[in-house]
C-alpha positions in Angstrom: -101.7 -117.9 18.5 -101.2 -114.7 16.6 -100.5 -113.0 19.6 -97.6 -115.8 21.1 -96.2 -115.4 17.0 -95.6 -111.5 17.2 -93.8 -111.9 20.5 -91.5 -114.6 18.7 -91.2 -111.9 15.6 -90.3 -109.3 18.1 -87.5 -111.5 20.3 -86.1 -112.2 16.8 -85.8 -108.8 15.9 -84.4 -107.8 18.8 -81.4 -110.2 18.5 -80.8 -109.4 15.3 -80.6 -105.8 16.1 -78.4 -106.9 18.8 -75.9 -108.9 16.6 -75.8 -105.6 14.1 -75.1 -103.7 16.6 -72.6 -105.6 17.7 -70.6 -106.0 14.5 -70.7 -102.1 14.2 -70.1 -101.1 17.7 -67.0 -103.5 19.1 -65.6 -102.6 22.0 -63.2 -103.9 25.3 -63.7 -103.1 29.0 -60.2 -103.2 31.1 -61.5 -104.0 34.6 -58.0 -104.3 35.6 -56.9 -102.2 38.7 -53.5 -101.8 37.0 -54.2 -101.8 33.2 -52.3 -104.2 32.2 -54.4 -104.9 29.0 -54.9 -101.1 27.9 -52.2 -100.5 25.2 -50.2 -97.2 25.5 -50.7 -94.5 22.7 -47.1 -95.4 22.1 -47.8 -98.3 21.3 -51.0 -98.1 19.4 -48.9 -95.8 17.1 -46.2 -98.4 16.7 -48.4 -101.1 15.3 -50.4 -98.5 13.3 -48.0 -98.1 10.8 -48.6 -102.1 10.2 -50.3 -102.1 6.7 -49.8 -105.4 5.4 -49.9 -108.4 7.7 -47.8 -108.8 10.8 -47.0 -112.6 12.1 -46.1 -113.2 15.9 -45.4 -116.6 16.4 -45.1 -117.4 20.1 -43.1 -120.4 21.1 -44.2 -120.8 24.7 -46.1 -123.1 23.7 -46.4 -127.3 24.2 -45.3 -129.0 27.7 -45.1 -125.4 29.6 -44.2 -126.3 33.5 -47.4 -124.9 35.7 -45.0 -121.6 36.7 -44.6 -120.6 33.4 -48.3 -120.8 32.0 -49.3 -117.3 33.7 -47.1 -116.0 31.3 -48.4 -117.9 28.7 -51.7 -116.4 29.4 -50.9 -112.9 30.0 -48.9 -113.7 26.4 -52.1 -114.5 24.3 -53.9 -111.6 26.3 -51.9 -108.9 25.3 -51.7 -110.0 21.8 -55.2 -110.5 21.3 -55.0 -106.7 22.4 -52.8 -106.1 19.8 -55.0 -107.7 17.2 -58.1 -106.1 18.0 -56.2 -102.6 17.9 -55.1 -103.8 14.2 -56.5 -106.6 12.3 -53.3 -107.0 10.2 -51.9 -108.6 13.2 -52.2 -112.6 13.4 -50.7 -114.4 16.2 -49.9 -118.4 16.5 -48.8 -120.3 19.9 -46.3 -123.3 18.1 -44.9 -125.9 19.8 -41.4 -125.2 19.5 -40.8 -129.5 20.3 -43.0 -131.7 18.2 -43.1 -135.4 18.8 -40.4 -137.7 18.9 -38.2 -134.8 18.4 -35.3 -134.2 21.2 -35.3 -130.9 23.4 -31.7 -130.6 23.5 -31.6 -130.1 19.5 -34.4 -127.7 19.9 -32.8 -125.8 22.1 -29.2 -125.6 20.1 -31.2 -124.6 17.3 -32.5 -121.4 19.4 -29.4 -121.0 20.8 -28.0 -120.8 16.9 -30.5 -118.4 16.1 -29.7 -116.0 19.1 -33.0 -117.4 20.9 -31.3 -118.8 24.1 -33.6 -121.2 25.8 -33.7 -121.4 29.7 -33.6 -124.7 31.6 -35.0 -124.2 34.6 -36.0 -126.5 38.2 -38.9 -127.0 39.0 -40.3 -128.7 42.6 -43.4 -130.9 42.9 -44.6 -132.8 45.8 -40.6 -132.6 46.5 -39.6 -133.9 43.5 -37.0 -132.0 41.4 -36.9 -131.7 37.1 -35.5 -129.6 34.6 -37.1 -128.7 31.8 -36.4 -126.7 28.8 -38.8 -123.7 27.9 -38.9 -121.8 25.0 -40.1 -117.9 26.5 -39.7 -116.5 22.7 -41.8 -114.9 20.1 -40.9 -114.6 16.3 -42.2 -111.2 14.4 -42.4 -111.0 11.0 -43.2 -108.5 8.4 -42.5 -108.4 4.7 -39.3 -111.0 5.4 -37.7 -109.2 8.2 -38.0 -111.6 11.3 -37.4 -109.4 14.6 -37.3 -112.2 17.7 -38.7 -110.9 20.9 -38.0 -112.2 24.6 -41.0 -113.0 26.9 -38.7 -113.7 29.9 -37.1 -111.0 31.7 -34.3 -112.7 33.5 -32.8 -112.4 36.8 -30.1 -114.7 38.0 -31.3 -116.4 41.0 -34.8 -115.5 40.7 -37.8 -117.6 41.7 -39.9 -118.8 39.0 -43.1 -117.2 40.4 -40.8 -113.6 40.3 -39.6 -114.3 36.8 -43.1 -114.6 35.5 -44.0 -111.3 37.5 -41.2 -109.2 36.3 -42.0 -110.6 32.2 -45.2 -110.3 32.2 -44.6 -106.2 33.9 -42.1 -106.4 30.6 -44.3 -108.1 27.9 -45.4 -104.6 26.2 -41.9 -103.1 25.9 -41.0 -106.2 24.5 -43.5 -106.7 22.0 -44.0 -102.9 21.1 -40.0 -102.7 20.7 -40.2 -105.6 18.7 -42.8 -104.0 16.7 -41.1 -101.2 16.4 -37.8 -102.6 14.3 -40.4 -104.9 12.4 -42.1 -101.8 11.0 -39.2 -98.8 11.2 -36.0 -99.1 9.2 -32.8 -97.8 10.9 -32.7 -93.8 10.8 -30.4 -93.1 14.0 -27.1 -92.8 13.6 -24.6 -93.5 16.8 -21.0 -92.5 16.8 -18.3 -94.5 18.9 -15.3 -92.2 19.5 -12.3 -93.1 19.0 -8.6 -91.7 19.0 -8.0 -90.9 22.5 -7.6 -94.6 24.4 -10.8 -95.8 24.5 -12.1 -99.3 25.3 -11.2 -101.5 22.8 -13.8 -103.0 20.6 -14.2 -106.6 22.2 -14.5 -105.1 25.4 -17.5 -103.0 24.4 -19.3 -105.4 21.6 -21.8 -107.0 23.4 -23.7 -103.6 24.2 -23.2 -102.4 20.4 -23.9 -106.1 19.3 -27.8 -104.9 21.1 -27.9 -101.5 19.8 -27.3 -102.7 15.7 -30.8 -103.9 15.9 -31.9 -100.7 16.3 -29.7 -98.1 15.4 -26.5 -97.4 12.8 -23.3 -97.4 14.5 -20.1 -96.7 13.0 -16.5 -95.8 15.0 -15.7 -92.0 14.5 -11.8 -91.1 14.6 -11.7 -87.8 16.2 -8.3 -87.1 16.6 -8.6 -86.9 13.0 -9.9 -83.2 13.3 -6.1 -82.1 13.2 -5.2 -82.8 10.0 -9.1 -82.6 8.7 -11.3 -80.5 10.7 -14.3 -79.5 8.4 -14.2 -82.9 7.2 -14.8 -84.0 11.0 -17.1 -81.6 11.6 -19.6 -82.2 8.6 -19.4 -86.1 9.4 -20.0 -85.8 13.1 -22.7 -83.3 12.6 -24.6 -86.3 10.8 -24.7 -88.6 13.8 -27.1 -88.6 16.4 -25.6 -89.3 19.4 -22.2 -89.8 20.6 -20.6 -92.4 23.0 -17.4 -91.7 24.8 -16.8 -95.4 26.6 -13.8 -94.7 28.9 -11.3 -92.5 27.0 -7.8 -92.3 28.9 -5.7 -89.5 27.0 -6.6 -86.0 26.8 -8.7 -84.2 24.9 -7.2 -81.3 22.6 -9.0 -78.3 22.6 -9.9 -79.1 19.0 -11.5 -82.2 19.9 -14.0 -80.6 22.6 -14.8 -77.9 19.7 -15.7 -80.7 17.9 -17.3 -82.4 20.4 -19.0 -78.3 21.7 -20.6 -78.1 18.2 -22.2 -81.4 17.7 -24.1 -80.6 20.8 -25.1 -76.8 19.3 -26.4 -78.0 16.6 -28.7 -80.6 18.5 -26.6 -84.1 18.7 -27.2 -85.7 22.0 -23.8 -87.5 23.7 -23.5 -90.5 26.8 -19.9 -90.0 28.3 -18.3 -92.7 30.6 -15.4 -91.5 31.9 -12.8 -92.5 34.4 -11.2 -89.0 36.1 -8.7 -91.8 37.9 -6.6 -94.2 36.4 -7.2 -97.5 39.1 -7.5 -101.0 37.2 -8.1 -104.1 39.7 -5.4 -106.0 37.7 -2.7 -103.8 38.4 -3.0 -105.3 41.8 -3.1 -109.0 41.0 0.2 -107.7 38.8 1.8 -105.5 41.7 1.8 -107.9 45.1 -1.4 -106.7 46.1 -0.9 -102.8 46.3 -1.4 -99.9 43.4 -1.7 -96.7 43.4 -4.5 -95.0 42.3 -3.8 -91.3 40.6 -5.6 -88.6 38.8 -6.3 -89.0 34.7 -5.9 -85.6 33.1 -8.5 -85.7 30.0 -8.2 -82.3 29.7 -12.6 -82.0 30.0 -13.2 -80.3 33.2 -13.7 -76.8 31.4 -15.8 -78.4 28.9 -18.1 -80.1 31.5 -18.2 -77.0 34.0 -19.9 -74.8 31.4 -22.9 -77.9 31.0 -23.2 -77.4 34.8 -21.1 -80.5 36.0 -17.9 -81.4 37.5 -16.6 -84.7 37.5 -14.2 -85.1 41.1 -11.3 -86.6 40.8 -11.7 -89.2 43.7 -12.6 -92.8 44.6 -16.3 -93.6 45.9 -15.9 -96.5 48.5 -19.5 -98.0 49.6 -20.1 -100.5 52.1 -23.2 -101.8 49.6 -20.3 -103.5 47.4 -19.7 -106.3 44.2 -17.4 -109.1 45.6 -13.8 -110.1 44.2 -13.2 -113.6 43.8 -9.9 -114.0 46.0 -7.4 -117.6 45.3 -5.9 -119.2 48.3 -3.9 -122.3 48.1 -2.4 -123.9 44.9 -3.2 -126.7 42.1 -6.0 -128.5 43.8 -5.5 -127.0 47.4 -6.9 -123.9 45.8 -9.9 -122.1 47.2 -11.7 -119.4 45.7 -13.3 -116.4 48.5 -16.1 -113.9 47.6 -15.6 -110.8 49.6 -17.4 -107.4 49.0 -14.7 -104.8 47.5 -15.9 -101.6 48.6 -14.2 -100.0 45.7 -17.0 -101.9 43.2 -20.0 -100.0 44.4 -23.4 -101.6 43.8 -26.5 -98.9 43.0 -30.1 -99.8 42.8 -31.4 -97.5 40.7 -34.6 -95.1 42.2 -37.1 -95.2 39.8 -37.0 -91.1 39.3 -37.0 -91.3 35.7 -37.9 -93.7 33.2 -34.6 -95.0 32.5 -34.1 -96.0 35.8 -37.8 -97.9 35.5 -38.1 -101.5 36.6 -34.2 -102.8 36.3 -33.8 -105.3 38.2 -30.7 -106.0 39.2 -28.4 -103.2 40.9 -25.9 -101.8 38.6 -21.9 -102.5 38.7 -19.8 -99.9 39.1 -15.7 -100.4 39.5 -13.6 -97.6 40.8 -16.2 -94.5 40.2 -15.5 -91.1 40.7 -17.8 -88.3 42.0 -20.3 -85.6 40.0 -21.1 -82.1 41.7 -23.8 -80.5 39.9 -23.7 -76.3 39.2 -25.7 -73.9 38.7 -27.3 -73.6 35.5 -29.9 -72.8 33.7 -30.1 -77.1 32.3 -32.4 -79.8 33.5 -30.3 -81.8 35.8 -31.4 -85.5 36.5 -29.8 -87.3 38.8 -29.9 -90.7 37.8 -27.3 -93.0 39.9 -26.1 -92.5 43.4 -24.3 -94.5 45.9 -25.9 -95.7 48.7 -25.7 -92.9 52.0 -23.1 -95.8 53.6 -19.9 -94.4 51.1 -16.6 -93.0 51.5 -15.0 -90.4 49.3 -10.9 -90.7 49.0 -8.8 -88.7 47.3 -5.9 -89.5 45.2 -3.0 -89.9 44.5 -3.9 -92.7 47.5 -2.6 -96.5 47.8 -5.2 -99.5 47.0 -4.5 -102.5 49.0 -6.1 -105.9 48.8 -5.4 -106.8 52.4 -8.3 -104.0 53.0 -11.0 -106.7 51.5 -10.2 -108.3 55.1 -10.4 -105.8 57.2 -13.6 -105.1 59.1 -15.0 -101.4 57.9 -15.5 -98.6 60.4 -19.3 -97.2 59.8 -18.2 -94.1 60.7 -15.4 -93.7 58.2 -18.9 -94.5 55.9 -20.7 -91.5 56.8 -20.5 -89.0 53.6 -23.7 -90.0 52.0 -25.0 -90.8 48.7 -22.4 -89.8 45.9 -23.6 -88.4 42.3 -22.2 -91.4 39.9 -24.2 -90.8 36.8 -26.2 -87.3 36.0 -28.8 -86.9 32.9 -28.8 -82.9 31.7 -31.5 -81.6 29.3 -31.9 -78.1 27.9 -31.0 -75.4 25.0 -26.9 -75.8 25.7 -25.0 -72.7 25.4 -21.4 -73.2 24.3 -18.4 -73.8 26.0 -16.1 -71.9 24.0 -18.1 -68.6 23.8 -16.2 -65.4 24.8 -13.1 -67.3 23.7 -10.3 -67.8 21.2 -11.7 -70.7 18.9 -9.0 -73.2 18.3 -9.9 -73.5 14.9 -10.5 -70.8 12.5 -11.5 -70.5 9.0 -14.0 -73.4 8.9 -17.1 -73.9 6.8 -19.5 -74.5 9.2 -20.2 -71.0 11.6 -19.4 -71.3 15.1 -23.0 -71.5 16.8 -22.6 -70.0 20.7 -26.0 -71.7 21.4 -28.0 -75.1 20.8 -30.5 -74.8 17.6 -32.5 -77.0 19.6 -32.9 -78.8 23.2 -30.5 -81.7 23.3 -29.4 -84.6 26.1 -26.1 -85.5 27.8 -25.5 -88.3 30.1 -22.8 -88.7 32.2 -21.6 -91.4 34.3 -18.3 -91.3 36.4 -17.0 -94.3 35.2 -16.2 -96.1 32.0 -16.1 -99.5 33.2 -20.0 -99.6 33.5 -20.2 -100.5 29.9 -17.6 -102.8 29.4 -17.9 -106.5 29.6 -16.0 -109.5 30.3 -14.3 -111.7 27.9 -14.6 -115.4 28.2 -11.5 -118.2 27.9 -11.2 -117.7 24.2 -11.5 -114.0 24.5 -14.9 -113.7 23.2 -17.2 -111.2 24.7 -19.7 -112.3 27.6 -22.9 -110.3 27.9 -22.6 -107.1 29.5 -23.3 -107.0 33.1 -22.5 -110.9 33.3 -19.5 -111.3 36.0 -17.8 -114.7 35.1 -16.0 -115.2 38.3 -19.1 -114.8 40.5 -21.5 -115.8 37.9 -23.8 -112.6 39.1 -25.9 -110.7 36.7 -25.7 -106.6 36.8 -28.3 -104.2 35.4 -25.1 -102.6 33.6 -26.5 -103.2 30.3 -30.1 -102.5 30.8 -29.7 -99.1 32.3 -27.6 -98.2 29.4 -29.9 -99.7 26.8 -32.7 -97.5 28.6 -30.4 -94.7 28.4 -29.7 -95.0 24.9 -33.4 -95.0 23.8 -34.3 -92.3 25.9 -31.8 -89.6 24.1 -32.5 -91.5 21.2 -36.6 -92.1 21.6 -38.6 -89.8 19.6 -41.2 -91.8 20.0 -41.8 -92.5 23.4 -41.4 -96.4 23.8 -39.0 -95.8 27.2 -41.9 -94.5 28.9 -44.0 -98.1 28.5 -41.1 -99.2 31.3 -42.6 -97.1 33.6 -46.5 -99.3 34.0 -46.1 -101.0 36.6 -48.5 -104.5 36.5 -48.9 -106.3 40.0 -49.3 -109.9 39.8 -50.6 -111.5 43.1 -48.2 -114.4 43.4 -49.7 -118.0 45.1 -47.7 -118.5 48.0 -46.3 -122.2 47.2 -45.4 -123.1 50.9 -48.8 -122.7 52.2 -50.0 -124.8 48.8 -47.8 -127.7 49.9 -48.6 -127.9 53.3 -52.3 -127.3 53.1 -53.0 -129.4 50.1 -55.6 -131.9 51.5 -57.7 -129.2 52.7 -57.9 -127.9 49.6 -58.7 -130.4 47.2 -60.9 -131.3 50.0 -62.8 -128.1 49.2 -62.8 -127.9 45.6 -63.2 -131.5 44.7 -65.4 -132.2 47.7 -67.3 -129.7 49.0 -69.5 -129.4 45.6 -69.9 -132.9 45.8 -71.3 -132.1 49.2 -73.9 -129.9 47.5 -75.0 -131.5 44.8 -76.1 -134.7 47.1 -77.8 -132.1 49.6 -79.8 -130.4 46.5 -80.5 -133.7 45.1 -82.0 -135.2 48.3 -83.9 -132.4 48.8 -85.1 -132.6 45.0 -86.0 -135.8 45.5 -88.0 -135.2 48.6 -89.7 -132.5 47.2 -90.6 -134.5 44.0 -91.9 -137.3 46.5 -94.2 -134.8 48.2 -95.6 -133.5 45.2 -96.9 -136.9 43.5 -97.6 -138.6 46.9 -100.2 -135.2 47.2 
């Protein structure tokens, strides 16, 4: 007895050590092949900085169709990550429809609050339904309510690859989240202005996206004629400029603006056209147009960074249709044909901004970049495909080319540069020359203080977006005659954060998660054998092992 009542003490003991143990030693094991519950430091740091509590409310949540709940999982996993990396986060799945309440007044709700609900179509046993989901998240701290999308779209996209590409999403999107939750505003982004850039409408949608992170403010720079020390000392205060399709020239004063913002560390995204070619000056002219040089007056400017940006059209036979109208009033029909002159690039992923986008980007009428020699990191980030055609100009642009079948050996230049990323210390393009302005306040610098960033991309249509019929702005990337969806406005976010980034939240893009997708087909056709063996086959089994129980039983007392 006293022997049987020690080894009780001792199994006690032992479990209580245990359960100490436990509370003072926590840990979790991510048996994952691809990680995809390990955090990244980046992210770890983010949600450090969270000393009061932080509230994720997650409204994938309620009737979720059977495609969609993989994300709801993967959701509540990564969070609970979150959590046990910082106990000041708390997390809540809510039912975004409650009883008796109607979906379609849910979902204008959302769509008030800039949380767009998707409708999608879902197939079962061949019957067809739409149903509304809800793939948002709400995070608040101290007031400030940042939402954050679980589903990364792409128009035309299964529902299976929806939920693949989200879930390979779901950290940037929470950790960016995060991020504006727990950081106010501190980068500053200039928009120049003054020498016939895009208007405003035209480039609001992408600015819209980047107020939610950054200050951005429109910065007159032809104003450095009448006040240049003025211009200088504000400029010098931004972070980053953005050039979105100038079309006059550049004075010298201007680039010496422009030349010193980059010494003294500011980083700069040009998008420039070097040929003036506009698709509705052919609707407007009978068809025809002629495509000639712009002078912007930059070519020096750009040649001393290590770039030149050639003054010629990139055909590709990897093209964006135009919508062509036949017929009138309601004998009209309406053609999709590929335009060689919009080239379509799918980015390589060489670099995180180029990291898991999607859908190929959108170019119209793009020009060509030849990199130098120098002594700069040069990045090539967008090319055309090895299918393109370079023509010079001044040269005619005819529609009744969109019908004509393309040679393949008129296609035989090879991939074109379209958009170049160049990091380094920058030396000046004005040294060893007469300044054209003198007596300023601020020294002329021959050399960047520090290592800076410029991106370049041969033309300023990529970031500008189409209006709708009341001439408000459609989301970047968005075409409204083909109702096609673009990458336009995710490669420029990335490109954006990455000159903007100090604190590496790009680089989460670049994990890559593989989800093994069910192959639905297969599902449908072999359903019968499979509830067959899941619902059957242990019924099998457990009236095998309870005949032979019984027989054994049976033998025993019978003995």
């Amino acid at each position: 007895m006293i022997k049987s009542n020690s080894k009780n003490l001792i199994f006690v003991a032992i479990v209580l050590i245990v359960l100490v143990l436990s509370q003072s030693f926590n840990f979790r094991l991510d048996l994952t092949a691809d990680g995809r519950y390990t955090l990244s430091e980046t992210s770890k740091n983010i949600i450090a900085k969270a000393q009061d509590q932080i509230v994720v409310d997650v409204f994938l949540s309620g009737n979720v169709p059977d495609a969609f709940q993989k994300l709801q999982i993967e959701t509540r996993q990564l969070l609970e990550e979150y959590a046990s990396q910082n106990t000041n986060i708390k997390f809540a799945f809510v039912n975004p429809v409650p009883d008796g309440v109607s979906p379609e007044q849910i979902a204008q709700d959302f769509n008030n609050r800039g949380m767009r609900p998707e409708q999608v179509q879902l197939r079962d046993n061949g019957k067809v339904s739409q149903e509304f989901i809800f793939p948002w998240a709400l995070v608040s701290y101290k007031g400030k309510s940042i939402p954050v999308p679980l589903l990364k779209k792409s128009l035309g996209a299964a529902p299976d690859q929806l939920v693949s590409r989200s879930v390979q999403n779901l950290e940037y999107a929470f950790s960016n989240g995060f991020y504006k939750a727990l950081n106010p505003k501190s980068k500053r982004i200039a928009v120049l202005k003054g020498n016939g850039e895009l208007d405003d409408k035209y480039i609001a949608d992408f600015f819209k996206t980047l107020r939610e992170r950054y200050f951005i403010a429109p910065f007159p720079l032809d104003s450095i004629a009448q006040t240049p020390d003025t211009v200088l000392t504000a400029l010098n205060k931004f972070d980053l400029v953005v050039a979105a399709k100038p079309t006059k020239a550049f004075s010298d004063a201007e680039k010496y603006a422009l030349d010193q913002f980059i010494m003294h560390g500011g980083k700069s995204l040009f998008l420039l056209d070097q040929v003036a070619m506009e698709t509705d000056s052919l609707y407007l002219r009978d068809g025809m147009a002629l495509a000639t040089a712009r002078q912007l007056n930059l070519d020096d400017f750009f040649f001393k960074y290590g770039l030149r940006i050639n003054p010629v059209l990139i055909e590709d036979l990897y093209a964006a249709p135009l919508v062509l109208a036949s017929g009138e009033a309601a004998n009209s029909q309406y053609t999709q044909l590929p335009w060689f002159y919009y080239p379509l690039v799918t980015p390589a992923e060489n670099h995180p901004i180029n990291t898991n986008i999607d859908n190929p980007i959108a170019f119209e009428y793009a020009n060509q970049i030849d990199l130098l020699n120098t002594d700069l990191q040069q990045t090539v980030l967008l090319q055309s495909s090895v299918l393109s055609k370079v023509n010079g100009v001044p040269a005619p642009v005819s529609l009744e080319s969109i019908t004509t079948e393309p040679s393949p050996e008129q296609y035989a230049a090879g991939a074109q540069n379209l958009a170049v990323l160049v990091e380094g210390k920058f030396t000046s393009a004005f040294k060893n020359r007469i300044l054209p302005l003198e007596n300023l306040r601020e020294p002329f610098r021959e050399s960047a203080i520090k290592n800076t960033a410029m991106i370049v991309v041969a033309d300023g249509d990529l970031i500008k977006n189409d209006l709708d019929q009341n001439g408000r702005p459609l989301e970047l990337g968005f075409d409204k005659f083909t109702f096609k969806e673009y990458g336009n406005k995710e490669f420029l976010l990335n490109a954006v954060n990455y000159l903007l980034d100090d604190n590496g939240l790009i680089n989460i893009r670049s994990k890559s998660i593989n989800l093994p997708a069910l192959d639905i087909q297969k599902i449908s056709n072999d359903r019968a054998t499979w509830q067959a063996l899941t619902i059957g086959l242990p019924l099998v089994f457990l009236a095998v092992f309870a005949l032979i129980y019984t027989a054994l039983r049976r033998r025993k007392y019978r003995a």
